[in-house]
C-alpha positions in Angstrom: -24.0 0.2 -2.9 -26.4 -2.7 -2.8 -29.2 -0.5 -4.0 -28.8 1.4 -7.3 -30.8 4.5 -5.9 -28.3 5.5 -3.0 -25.2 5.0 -5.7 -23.8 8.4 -5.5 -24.5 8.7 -1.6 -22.5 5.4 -0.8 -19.9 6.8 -3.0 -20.0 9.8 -0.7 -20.1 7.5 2.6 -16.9 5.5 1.2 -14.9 8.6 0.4 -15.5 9.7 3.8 -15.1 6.7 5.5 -12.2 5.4 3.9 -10.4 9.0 4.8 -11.6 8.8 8.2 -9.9 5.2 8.3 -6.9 5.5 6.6 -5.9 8.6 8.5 -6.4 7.5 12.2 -5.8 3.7 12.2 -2.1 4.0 11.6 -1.0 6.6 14.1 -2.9 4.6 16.7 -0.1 1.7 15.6 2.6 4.4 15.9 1.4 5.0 19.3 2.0 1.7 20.5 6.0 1.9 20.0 8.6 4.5 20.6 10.1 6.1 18.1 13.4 4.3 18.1 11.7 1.0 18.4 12.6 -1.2 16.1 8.9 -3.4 15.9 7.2 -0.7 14.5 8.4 -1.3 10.8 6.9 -5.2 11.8 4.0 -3.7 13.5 2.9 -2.2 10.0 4.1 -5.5 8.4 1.3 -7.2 10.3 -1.1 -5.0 10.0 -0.7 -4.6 6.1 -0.8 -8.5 6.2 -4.0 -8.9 8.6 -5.5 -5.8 5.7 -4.5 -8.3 2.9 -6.1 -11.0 4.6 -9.5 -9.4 4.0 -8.4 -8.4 0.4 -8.1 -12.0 0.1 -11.1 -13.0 1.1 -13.5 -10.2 -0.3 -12.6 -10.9 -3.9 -13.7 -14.3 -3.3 -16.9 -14.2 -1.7 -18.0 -10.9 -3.7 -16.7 -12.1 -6.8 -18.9 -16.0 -6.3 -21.9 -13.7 -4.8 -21.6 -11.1 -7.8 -22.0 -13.9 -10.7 -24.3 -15.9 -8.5 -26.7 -13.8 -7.5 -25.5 -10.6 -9.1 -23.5 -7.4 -7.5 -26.1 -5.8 -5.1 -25.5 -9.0 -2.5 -21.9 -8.7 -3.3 -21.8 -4.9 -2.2 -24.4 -6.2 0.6 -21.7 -8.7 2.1 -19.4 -6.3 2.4 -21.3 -4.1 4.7 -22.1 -6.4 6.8 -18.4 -7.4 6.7 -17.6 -3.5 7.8 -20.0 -3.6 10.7 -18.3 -7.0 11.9 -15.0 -4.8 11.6 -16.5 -1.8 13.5 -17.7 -3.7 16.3 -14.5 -5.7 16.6 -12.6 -2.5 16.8 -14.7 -0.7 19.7 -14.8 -4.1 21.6 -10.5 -3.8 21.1 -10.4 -0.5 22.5 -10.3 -1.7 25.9 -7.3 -3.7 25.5 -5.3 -1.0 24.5 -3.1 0.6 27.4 -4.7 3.5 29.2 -2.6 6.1 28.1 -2.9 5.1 25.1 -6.7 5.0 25.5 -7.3 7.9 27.3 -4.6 9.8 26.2 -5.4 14.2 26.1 -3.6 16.5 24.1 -3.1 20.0 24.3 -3.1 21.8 21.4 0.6 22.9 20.6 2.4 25.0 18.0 4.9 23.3 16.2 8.4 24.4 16.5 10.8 25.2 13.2 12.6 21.9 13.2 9.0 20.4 13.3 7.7 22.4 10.5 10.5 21.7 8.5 10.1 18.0 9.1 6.5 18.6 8.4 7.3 20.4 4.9 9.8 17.4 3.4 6.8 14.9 4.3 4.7 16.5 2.3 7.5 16.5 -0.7 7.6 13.0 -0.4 3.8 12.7 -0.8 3.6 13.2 -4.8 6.6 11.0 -5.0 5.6 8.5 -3.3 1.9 8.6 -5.5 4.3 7.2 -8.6 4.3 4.1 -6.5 0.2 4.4 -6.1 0.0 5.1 -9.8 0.8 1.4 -11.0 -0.6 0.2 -8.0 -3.8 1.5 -8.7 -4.6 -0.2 -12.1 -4.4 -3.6 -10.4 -8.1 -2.2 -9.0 -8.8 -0.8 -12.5 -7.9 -1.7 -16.1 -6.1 -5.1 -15.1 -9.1 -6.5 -14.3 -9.9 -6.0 -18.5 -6.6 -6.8 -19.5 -7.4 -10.1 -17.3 -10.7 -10.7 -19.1 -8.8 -9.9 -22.9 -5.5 -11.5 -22.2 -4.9 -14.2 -20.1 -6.6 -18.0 -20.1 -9.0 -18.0 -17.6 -11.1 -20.9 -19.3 -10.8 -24.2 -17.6 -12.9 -26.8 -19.9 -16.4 -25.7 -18.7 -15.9 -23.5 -16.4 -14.0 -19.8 -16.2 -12.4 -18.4 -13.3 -14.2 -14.9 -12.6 -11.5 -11.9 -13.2 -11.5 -10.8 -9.3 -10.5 -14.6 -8.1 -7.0 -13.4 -9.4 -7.2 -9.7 -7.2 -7.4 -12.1 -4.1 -4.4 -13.1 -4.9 -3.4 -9.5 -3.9 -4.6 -10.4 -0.5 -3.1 -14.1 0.1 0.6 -13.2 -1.2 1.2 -10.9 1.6 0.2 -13.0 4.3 3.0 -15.4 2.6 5.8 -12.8 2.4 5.6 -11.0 4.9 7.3 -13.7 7.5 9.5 -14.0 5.0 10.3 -10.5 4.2 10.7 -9.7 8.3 13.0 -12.8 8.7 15.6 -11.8 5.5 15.9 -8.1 7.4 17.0 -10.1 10.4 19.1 -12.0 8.6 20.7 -8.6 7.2 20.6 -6.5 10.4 22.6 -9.4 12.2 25.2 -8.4 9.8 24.9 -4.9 9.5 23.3 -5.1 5.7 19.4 -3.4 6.4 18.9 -1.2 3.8 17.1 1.7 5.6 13.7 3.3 5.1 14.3 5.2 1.6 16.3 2.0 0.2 13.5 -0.4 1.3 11.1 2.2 0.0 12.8 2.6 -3.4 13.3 -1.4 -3.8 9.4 -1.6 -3.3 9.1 0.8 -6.1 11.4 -0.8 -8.6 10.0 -4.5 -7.7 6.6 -3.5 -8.5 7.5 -1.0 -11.5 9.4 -4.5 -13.0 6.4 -6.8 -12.1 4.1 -4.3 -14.2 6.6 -4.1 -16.7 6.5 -7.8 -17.0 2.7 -7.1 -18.1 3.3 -5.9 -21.0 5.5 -8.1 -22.1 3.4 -11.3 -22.5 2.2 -9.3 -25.5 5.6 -10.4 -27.1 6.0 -13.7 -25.0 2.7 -15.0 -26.5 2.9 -13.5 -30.2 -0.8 -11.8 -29.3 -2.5 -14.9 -27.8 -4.1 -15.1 -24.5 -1.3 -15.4 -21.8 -1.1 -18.1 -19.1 -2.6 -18.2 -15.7 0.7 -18.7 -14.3 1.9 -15.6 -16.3 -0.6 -13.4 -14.1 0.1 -14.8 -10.5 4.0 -14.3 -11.3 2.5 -10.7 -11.6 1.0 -10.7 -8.3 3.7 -12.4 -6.3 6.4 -10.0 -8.0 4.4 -6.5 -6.7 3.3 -8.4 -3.6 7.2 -8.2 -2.6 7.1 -4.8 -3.6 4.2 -3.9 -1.8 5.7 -5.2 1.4 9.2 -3.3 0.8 7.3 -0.6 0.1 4.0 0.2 2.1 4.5 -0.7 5.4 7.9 1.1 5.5 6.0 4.3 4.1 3.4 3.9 6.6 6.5 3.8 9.7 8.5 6.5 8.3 5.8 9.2 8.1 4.3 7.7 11.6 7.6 8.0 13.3 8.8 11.1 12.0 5.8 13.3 12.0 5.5 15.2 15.2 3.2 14.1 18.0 0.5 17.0 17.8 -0.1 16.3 14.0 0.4 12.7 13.8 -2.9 11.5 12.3 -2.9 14.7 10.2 0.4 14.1 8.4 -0.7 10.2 8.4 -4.3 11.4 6.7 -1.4 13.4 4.2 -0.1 10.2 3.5 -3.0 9.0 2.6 -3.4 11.6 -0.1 -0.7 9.8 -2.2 -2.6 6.7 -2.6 -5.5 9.3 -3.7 -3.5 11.1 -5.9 -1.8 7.9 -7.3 -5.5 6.8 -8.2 -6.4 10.0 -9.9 -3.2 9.6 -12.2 -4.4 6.2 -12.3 -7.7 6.8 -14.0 -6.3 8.8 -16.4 -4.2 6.7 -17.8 -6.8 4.0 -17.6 -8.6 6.2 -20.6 -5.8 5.2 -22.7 -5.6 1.5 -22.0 -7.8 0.8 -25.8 -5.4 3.5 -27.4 -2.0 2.0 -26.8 -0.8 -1.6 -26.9 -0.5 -4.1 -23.4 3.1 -3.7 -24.1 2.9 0.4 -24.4 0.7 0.8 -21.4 2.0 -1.7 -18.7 5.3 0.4 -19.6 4.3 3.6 -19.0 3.1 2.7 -15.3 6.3 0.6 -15.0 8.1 3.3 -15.7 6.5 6.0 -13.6 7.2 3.4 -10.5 10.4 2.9 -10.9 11.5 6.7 -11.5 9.7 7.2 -7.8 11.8 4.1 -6.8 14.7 6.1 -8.4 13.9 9.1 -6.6 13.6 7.9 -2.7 17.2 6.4 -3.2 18.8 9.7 -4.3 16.7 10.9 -1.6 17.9 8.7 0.8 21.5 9.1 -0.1 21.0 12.8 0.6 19.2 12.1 3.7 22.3 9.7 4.8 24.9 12.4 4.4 23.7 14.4 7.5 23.8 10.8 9.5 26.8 10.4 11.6 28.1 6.9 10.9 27.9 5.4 14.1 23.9 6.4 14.4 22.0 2.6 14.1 20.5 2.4 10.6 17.0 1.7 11.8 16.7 4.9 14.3 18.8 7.2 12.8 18.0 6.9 9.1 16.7 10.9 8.7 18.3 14.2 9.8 14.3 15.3 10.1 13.8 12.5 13.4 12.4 14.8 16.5 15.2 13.8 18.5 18.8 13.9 17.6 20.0 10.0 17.1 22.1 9.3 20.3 
């Protein structure tokens, strides 16, 4: 990306790369717990906040390097920021335990129960996109509606658009602490939502925070919006993201079965793609409609996928027995039955 004659081939490298990452890093976090264990849902809380923490920091340095010295040494820091991450991951590798490290799989079939958990996975995948469709435009047309509606002029000085993205990265890291404590503080009293609920309160959070957009068209009768009106933005979907993600990311990693783990967590992964195709789309209509009109369209498509897990996690609940714990027996689809 540095150099405008390889554009299309480090397209091609990120598409593969990113699929390659996204599908593999997560079940090697699954692996680490057992499938009942309760720190896997915080396991994916940290990573998704150590992730963040380099969303943070990109934005920052690419986003000074890009209107200092122009994009190409923006794109060039972060490769060099990828190789760091590469060789920090292979040194890692030997911390890991060794059957985790050096762990052989035979090639299995999978049995009916384990098709059939494999099958409603993949039905959550499109619903679970409506989530990735408003998420998405935070990396696409907010950056313009940024840049056309909100005061980024400081006397002499504006703040450059992707400064606010960061923000994407920082909240998290905030949050999450908070977020993992507050479920303590409900489980102690028998009041954790469960996966789909978390899920569908991610969805709703973040559909209202976009939703909240499009409303400082009628806040601000037209004129450029607040900085403060943007961050409530972020730190709104942040909360969202957190209810919302890393619970996605433990539910498919600890109900997929074993032999197609990383596959079904690469499946996962197609939501987020399929979200951003949606995405883009819509994006074409962002000069067509009014803030108000667009932010509601994505807020809307959110919260129906919000709406969605909790019917679907109400149904799910029904084949529960009562006395299963929330946090392992949340599914009639687990590989084991809930003892």
């Amino acid at each position: 990306m540095a150099f405008d004659a390889s554009f299309l081939l480090a397209l091609l490298l990120l598409i593969c790369g990113a699929g390659l990452l996204r599908g593999n890093l997560p079940p090697q976090i699954g692996e680490l717990y057992a499938e009942d264990d309760r720190r896997r849902a915080t396991a994916f809380q940290v990573y998704g906040a150590v992730v963040n923490l380099g969303a943070f920091i990109a934005p920052l340095v690419t986003g000074a390097l890009g209107q200092a010295y122009g994009w190409h040494a923006g794109f060039a820091f972060a490769g060099f920021g990828m190789l760091l991450g590469l060789i920090v991951y292979r040194l890692g590798r030997r911390e890991l335990p060794d059957n985790i490290r050096r762990r052989e799989r035979a090639r299995v079939s999978l049995t009916g129960h384990e098709r059939s958990v494999v099958l409603f996975l993949l039905l959550l995948v499109p619903i679970c996109s409506l989530f990735w469709i408003a998420q998405s435009q935070v990396w696409n047309t907010y950056n313009l509606w940024v840049r056309d509606h909100v005061m980024l002029r400081f006397g002499n000085w504006t703040m450059p658009v992707p400064w606010l993205q960061s923000l994407d990265g920082l909240a998290p890291l905030v949050f999450i602490p908070v977020v993992i404590l507050f479920w303590r503080w409900q489980a102690r009293r028998n009041q954790e939502p469960g996966e789909f609920t978390k899920m569908a309160i991610g969805c709703l959070l973040f559909g209202l925070s976009t939703f909240w957009l499009g409303c400082a068209q009628w806040a601000f009768a037209g004129a450029r919006a607040p900085l403060l009106w943007a961050v409530a933005f972020h730190v709104g979907s942040n909360i969202g993201w957190i209810y919302f993600q890393p619970t996605a990311l433990a539910l498919f990693s600890r109900l997929a079965p074993r032999s197609v783990n990383a596959t079904i967590m690469g499946c996962y992964a197609l939501s987020v793609s399929l979200g951003g195709i949606v995405s883009g789309r819509l994006g074409g209509f962002y000069e067509r409609l009014s803030p108000f009109q667009f932010w509601s369209v994505h807020a809307a498509l959110c919260a129906s996928g919000g709406v969605a897990l909790f019917l679907i996690g109400n149904f799910v609940r029904s084949y529960v027995r009562p006395e299963a714990p929330a946090m392992v027996a949340v599914s009639p689809l687990r590989r084991e039955p809930a003892q």
